[in-house]
Structures are given as C-alpha cells and as structure tokens.
N, C-alpha and C positions, 0 to 999 in steps of 0.2 A: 560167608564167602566175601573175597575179599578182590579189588581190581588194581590191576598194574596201572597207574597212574602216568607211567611214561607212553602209555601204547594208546591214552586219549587226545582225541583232538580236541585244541583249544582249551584248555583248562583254569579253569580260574578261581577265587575264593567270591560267594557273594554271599552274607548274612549267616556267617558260619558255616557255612555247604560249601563244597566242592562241586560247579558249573561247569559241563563239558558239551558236547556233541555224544548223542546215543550210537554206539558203533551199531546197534541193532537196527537204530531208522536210519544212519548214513549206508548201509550196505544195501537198502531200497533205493538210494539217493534222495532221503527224506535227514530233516535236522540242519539243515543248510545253517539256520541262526546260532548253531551248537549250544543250545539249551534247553534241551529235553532231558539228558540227563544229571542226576540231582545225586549227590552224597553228602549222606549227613557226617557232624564231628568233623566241618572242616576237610574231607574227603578220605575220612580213617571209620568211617561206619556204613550203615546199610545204602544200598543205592535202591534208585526209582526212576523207571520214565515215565515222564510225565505220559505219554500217550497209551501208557499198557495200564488196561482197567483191574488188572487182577494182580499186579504187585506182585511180591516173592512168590516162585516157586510158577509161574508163569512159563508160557514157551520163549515168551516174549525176554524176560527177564532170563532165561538161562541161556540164550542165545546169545546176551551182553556177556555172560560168564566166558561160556566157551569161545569169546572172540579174545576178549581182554583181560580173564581172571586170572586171578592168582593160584598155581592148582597145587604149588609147593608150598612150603612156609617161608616166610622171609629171608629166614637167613639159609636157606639152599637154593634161592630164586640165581645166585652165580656160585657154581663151584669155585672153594678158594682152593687152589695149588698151593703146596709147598712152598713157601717165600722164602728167599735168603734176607736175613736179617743182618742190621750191622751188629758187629762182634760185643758189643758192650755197651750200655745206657753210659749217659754221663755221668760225670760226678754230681751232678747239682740239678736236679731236672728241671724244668719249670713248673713256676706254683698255677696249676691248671686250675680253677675253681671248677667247682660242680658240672657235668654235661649235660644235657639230653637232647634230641632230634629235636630239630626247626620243625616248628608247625608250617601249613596250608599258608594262612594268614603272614607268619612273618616272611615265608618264601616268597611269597607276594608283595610283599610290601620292600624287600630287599629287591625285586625283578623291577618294580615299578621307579625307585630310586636309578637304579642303573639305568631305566629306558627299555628296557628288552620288554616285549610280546608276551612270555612264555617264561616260568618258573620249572621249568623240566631237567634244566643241568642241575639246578640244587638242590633237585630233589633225590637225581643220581648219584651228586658228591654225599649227599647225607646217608643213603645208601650204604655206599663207600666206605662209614665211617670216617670222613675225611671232613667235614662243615657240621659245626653244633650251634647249640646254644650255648649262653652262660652268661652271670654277672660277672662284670669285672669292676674293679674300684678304682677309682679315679678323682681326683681333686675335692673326697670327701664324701663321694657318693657311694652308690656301686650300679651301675648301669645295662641294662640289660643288650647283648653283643651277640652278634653272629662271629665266632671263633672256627679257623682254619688250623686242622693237627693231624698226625696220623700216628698208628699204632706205637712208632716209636716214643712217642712225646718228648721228642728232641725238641721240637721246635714250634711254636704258637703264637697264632697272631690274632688279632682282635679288634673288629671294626663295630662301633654303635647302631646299635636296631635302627635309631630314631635319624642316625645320617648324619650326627654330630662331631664332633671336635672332640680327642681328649685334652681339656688344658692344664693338666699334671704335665704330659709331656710337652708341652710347646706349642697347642691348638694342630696336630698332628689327626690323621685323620687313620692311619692306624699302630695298634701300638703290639709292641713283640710283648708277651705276658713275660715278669722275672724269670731269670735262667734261663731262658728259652737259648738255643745255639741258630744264629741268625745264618750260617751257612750252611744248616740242614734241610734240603730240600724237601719240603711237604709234600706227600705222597710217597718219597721213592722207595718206603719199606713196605708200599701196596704194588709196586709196578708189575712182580710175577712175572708171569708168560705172556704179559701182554708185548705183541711184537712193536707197537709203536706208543712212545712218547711225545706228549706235546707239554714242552717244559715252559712256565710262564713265570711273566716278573709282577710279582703283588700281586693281591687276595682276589681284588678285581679281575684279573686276566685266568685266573685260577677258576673264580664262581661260571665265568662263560665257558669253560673249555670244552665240559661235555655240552652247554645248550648246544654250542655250536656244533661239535660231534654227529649230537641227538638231530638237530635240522638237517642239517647236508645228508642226512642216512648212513652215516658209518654205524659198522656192526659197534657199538659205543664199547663190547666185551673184548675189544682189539686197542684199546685204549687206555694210558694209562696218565693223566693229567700230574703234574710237578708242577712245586710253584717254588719259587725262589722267593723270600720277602725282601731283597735289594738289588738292585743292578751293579751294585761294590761288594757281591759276595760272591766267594769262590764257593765252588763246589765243596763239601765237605769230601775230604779224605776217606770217609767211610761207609760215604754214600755212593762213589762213582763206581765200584764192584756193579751195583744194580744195574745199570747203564749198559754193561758187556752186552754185545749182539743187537743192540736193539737201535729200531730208526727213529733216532730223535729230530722233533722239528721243536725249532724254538720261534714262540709269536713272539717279536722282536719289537720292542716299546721304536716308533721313530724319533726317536732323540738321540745326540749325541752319547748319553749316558748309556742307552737301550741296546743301540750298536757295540759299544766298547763292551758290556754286559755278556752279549752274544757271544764274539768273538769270544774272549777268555771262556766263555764254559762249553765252544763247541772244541776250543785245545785241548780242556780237560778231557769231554767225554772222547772224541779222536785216542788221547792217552791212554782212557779206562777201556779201551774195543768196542765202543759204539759203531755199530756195523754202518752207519751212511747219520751222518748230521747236516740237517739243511734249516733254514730260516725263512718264515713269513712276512712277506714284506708288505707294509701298510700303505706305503709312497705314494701318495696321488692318490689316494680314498677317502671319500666325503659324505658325511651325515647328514641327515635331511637336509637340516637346516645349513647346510652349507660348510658349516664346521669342520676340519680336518679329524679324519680317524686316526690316531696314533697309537690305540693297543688293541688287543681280542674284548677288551668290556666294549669299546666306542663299536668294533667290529658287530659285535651283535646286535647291539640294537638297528643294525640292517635286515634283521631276518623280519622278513614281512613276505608273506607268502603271494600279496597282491602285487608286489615290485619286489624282485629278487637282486640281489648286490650283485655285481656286474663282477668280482671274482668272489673263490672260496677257496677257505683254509685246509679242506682234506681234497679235492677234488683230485690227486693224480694218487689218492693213495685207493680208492676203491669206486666202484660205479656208482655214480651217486643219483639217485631219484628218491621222490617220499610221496607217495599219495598220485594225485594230478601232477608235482613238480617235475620237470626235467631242467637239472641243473646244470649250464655249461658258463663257462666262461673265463679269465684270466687265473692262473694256477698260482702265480707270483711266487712259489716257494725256490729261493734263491742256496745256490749252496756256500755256507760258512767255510 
C-alpha cells in the first residue's frame, strides 16, 4: 500500500526516508513536530508511525491508508481526457537522453536550491510527466540534470542537479537540449480540459507553478502549468489551438523583457480564443531578506505557513483555505 505524497504535511527526505506529519496523530491534534511518520526508499516504500506498536496491518496504520492512500494505481490517480495534439512532430526532434522520475532526495535538493519549504509542485509536475531526470553532456562530461519536456518532445530544457553552470554554452545556467523547438511551449500538449492555464517564463517559474497551486488550495486537477524557455519567444503556431477557451494567466517575470514577453503572448492567445488572459504582477513584492520578488520561483519561497505573503497567485480564481490557513489578501492579477 502505497500514500499520496502530495496530501502530507510537511514532507521532507532525511537519511533515505521520507519524513512527514502522521495524518492519523494530526487528526487527534497530536504530531505537531511532523515526524512520526516515516517512509522507507526515500518515500516510494512501506510507511511507519513511530507511535503505533504493531506496525502494518494495525488500526492505527490503516487509518494513515484510508486518510492518505493511494487506493488506484498510479497512472489512474487522474483520468487523462482526450488531448488535442499538434498536428505533426518536427523534422528533427531533440536528442532527449535517457529519463526516469526525480527521486525524494533530488526533489529536495532542487526545492532547497530554489529556497522553497516544500518539494510538492515537483512532485506533481513529475507526476505530470512533465520534470525528469537525465544526463546531459556538457563541456566533456555528462552531468546529471533536472530536464523539463512533455509528451510532445518538441521542446527540452535542462538545468544541473548540482546548481551549476553549463560552460559549453557560455556559463548559462540552463540549456535547450539539440533540436529542441524553443517556441514550443512545455506542457501545452498536457493542458486538456483543464479550464485554467498559468503560462510561465523559464524552468524556474514552471517547477513553482503547481507548489504554489498546491499551497493556496487550488483543485491543482483545474490546472494546467506552460512554460515558455524565453521571454523573445512567440508562441508556436501549433500550439496556440490548445489555448481556445481557456483562462490564461501569465506570472509575468518584472522586467522589462517579462513585460514585453507578456504582452505579445496574451495577443497571440487573444488571437487563438483564449477565453479571458490576465497577468500576475510581482511589483512591490519582497523576500525575507529584503530582496525584490521578480518571478513565481522568488514568489514561493513566500510560502511559509507561519507568515503568509501578503497577496496570492490564484486567490480570485477559487476559495482558498488549506488546513488552519485562511488566505486573504491582494489578488494583483492585472488584465493584459
């Protein structure tokens, strides 16, 4: 038996295990430190609370199931709809190297780099199939990379586990794998029936889409995260079909480039029947440390459940509470 990893509180990797809060002692209001409960294999094996003496097969232990378990198989935990696809692969695909699913550990280790709380949106996007692993080669090596693609494998981008430089390309910090088509927006061959799009510039604003989603309490199954890998790239031609009907918001980089970005892809989608396109606006947003917030990555590492950021990203698109939170505050989402 197996648990939904996005429905624990506080989740973290320590010594191979996956470290949470027991939903079985938090539903007494017991677990406060959230580390009673324990999953082996990095959080892909059997679990344990520390306070139930009799282990599997317990009342205690099945009470964790029936709160948090997993009671489908993986791949039916979301029915996939029908997707319109675009009409034809490239000529030249990109040379994708090998995939497989981000572990526990490096999802951690990429949430910790960024600053954020919580490794929950990549675990979503991996879900997704939309965030992998892989080596990619580089100035002689081959480096092991958190890579952003989706079904179509138009388009792939690829940032270093380790938070590095590639200096093949120019000490670039991420690189489009060959052939990749840099105007095909990531994700948009997964968007479905999902009614809202939140379309983002680079991989970074892409990995927060759903944490942030997943904190504010949006149904995340109403969701369909896009990334763009440039703020100088049009929409692909064969992507903007996807877009028909649907309410795009774009988190809008604050920079001159971010802005002008916006603009031309809310014309496009406008053009393709995007039912309402509006933007996220950063302006006046500061990180602990005093630092201005300029994208949805800086945006996240606001999520702290003891000091909540004084606006949010979905707040007028559905009621938003999570737990003890009640979330109010400035909506900023501005129309393009």
């Amino acid at each position: 038996m197996s648990l939904d990893l996005d429905r624990l509180e506080r989740p973290r990797g320590r010594g191979g295990k996956l470290i949470a809060r027991c939903p079985a002692c938090a539903e007494v209001g017991a677990d406060k430190s959230c580390e009673h409960l324990s999953i082996l294999d990095e959080g892909r094996g059997s679990y344990r609370c520390i306070v139930d003496a009799f282990g599997k097969g317990s009342e205690h232990s099945k009470r964790i199931f029936e709160l948090v378990g997993v009671h489908e198989k993986p791949n039916r935990l979301r029915p996939v709809p029908p997707l319109p696809r675009p009409p034809a692969m490239p000529k030249s695909a990109p040379r994708i190297p090998p995939l497989r699913r981000l572990r526990v550990g490096e999802m951690a280790a990429i949430a910790t780099q960024r600053g954020w709380q919580y490794f929950a949106g990549l675990e979503l996007l991996t879900r997704r199939g939309l965030l992998w692993h892989g080596y990619v080669f580089d100035d002689g090596h081959e480096w092991p990379a958190w890579i952003v693609t989706d079904a179509s494998r138009r388009n792939a981008q690829a940032r270093r586990l380790d938070g590095g430089l590639w200096h093949g390309i120019g000490d670039k910090k991420a690189k489009s794998l060959p052939g990749a088509e840099a105007s095909w927006p990531i994700g948009a061959a997964e968007i479905g029936d999902c009614p809202v799009v939140l379309l983002c510039e680079g991989q970074p604003d892409f990995c927060a889409s759903l944490l942030v989603a997943w904190w504010e309490g949006l149904d995340i199954n109403r969701v369909a995260p896009v990334c763009m890998t440039g703020a100088g790239n049009s929409i692909h031609a064969d992507a903007l079909p996807l877009f028909t009907g649907k309410h795009v918001r774009l988190a809008v980089h604050d920079d001159a480039d971010g802005h002008k970005g916006a603009e031309n892809w809310a014309t496009q989608l406008y053009g393709a029947g995007a039912n309402y396109v509006d933007g996220y606006d950063f302006n006046g947003l500061a990180r602990r440390g005093g630092q201005r917030v300029k994208d949805l990555a800086d945006f996240a590492t606001l999520l702290d459940p003891e000091d909540s950021p004084s606006a949010f990203v979905f707040a007028d698109l559905a009621p938003i509470s999570t737990d003890n939170r009640e979330i109010t505050g400035d909506v900023r989402a501005v129309t393009i």
